[in-house]
C-alpha positions in Angstrom: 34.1 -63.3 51.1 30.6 -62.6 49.6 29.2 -60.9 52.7 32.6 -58.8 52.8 32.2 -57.5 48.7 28.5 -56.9 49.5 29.2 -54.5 52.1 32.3 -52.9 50.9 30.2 -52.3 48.1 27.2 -51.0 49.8 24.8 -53.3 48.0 22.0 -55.4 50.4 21.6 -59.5 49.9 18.6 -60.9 49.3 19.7 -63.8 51.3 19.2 -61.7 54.4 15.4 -61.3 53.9 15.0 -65.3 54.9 16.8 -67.5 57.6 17.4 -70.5 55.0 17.2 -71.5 51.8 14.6 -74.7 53.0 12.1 -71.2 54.1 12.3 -70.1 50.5 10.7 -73.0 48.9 11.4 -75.0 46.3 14.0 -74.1 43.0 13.4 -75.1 39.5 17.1 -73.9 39.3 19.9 -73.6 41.3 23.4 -71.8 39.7 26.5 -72.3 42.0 29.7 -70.5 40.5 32.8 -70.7 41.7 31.7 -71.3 45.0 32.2 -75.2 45.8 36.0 -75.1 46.0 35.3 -72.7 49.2 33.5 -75.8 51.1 34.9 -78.4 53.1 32.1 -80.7 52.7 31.3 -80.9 49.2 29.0 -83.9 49.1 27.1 -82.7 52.0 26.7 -79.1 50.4 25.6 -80.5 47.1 23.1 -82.8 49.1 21.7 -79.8 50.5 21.2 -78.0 47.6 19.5 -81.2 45.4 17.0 -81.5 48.1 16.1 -77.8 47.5 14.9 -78.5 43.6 11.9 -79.6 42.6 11.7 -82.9 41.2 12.0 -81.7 38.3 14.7 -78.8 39.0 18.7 -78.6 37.6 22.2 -78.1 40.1 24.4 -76.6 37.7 27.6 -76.4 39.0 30.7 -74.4 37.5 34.3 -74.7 39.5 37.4 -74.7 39.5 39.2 -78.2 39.5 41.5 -78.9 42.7 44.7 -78.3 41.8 48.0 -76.9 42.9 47.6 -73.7 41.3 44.0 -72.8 42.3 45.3 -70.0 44.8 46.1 -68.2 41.5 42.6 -67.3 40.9 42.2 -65.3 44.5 43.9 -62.5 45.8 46.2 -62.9 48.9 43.7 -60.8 50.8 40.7 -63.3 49.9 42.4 -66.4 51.0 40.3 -67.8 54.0 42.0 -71.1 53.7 43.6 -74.1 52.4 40.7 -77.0 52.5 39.9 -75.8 48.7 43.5 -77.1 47.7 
């Protein structure tokens, strides 16, 4: 859905100037918002992202909490699935 918005909007990631995130070094900070309900494998994703900080870097996380009304918060045209349910 990000890559979609940023184009419809005509705007360029920054994520696109690098292959990964390993090949951008280490974080002092990494910021994930309302993003982790969209992945099926939480614990591996938030494994991936830890091993990005340095050791003495911060995950903060902010996200929704699974429940049967989290649909409510995307439009019908942004739902890519139901693994965040």
């Amino acid at each position: 859905v990000m890559e979609e918005k940023i184009a419809a909007a005509k705007m360029q990631s920054k994520m696109r100037t690098i292959r990964s995130l390993q090949e951008a070094g280490e974080f002092d900070l990494i910021v994930s918002m309302l993003c982790i309900h969209h992945v099926k494998d939480c614990a591996l994703q938030l494994k991936e992202l830890s091993s990005l900080l340095r050791p003495s870097g911060r995950l903060v996380i902010v996200d929704f909490e699974a429940t049967e009304n989290a649909r409510i918060f995307h439009k019908e045209s942004e739902r890519k699935g139901d693994h965040y349910e």
